[in-house]
N, C-alpha and C positions, 0 to 999 in steps of 0.2 A: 415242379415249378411252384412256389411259393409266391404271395402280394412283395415280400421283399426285393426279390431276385426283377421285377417288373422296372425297366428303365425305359428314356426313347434312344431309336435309334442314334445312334453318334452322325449327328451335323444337321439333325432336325429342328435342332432348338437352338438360337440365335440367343446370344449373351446381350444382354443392355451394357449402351455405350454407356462407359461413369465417367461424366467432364467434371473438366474443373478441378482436377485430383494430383494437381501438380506435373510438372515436365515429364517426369519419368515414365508417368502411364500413358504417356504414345499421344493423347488428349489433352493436354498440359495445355497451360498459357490464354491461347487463344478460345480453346474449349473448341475447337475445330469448326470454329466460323470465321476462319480467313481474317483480314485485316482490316479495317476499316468499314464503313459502307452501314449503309441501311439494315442490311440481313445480320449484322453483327450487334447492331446494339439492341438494350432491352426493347420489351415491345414490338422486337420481332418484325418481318414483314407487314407490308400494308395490306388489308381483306383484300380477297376478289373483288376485280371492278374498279379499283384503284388503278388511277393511271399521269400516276407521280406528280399529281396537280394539276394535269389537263382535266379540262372537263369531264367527267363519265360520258361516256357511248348511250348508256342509259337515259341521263341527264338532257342528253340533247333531242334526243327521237320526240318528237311532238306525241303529246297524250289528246288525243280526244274521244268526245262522245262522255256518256257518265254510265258505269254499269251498279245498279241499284243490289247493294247483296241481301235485301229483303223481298227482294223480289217471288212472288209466286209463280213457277215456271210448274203447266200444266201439260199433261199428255195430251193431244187431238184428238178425238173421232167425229166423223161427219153422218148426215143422218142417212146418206146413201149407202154409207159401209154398213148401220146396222140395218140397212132394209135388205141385204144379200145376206144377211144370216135368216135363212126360211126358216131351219126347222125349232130354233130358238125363241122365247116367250119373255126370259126374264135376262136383261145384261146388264154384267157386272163385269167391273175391270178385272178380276183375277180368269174370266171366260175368256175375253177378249186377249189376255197373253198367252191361253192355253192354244188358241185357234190361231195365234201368230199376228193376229193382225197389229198390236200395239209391242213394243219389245220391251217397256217399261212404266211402272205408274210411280212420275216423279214426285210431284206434291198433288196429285188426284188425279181425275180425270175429267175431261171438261169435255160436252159433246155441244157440237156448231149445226146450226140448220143449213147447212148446204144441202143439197138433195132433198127429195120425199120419201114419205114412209107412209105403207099402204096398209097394216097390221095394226092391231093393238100390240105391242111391248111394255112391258116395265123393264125402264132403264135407272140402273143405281148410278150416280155419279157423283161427282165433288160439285161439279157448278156447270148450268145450263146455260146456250145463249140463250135472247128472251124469243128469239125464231123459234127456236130447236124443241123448247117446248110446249110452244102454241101449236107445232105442226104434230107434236107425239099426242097433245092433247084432242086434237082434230082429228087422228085414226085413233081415237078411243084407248090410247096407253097412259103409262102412268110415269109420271118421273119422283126419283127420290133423291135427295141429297146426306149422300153419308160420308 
């Protein structure tokens, strides 16, 4: 077997239609867009969504609310979750995906004072509430923002 003798299979490969090449090639005339209409002249159909001058379906559906795309969307944690990490000293968001508790750190991580915390910890995070660490300051931990 030789690169020469290499073909594809017979009826694998689909020939391009060639319009517009006069009657005789079976595609003649019309270029096989039927007679008249919309779908025949240039310019071709109208986009998806087009609904021949009625209103859009889109159009009509009521938009509310405003979603901000600058928005900073932080991961959760609560000061209760890290007071059930006993045998731990220092948390940091890449800890807390490893031990499951968070599944993602979208733009940081942000810890709320809900609960108490009876330990010193240092906790690394993106942004504190001002609860969260007046209570880690009050069991003698430390907060950092990275």
């Amino acid at each position: 077997m030789n690169i020469q003798d290499i073909k594809p299979v017979e009826g694998s490969r689909k020939r391009n239609k060639r319009v517009g090449r006069g009657i005789g090639s079976g595609h003649g005339k019309t270029s096989c867009k039927g007679h008249k209409g919309q779908k025949s002249r240039s310019g071709g159909p109208k986009g998806a969504g087009f609904e021949g001058g009625q209103m859009p379906l889109q159009r009509t559906t009521p938009k509310r609310g405003f979603k901000n795309n600058f928005a900073v969307e932080y991961s959760i944690i609560n000061l209760d979750t890290i007071n059930k990490l006993k045998d731990e000293t220092v948390i940091t968001p890449e800890l807390l995906i490893e031990k499951g508790i968070i599944k993602n750190i979208r733009n940081g991580l942000k810890v709320l004072g809900s609960g108490d915390i009876q330990r010193p910890v240092t906790v690394k995070a993106a942004a504190f509430s001002a609860s969260a660490s007046e209570k880690i300051a009050a069991a003698g931990g430390k907060t950092e923002v990275i």
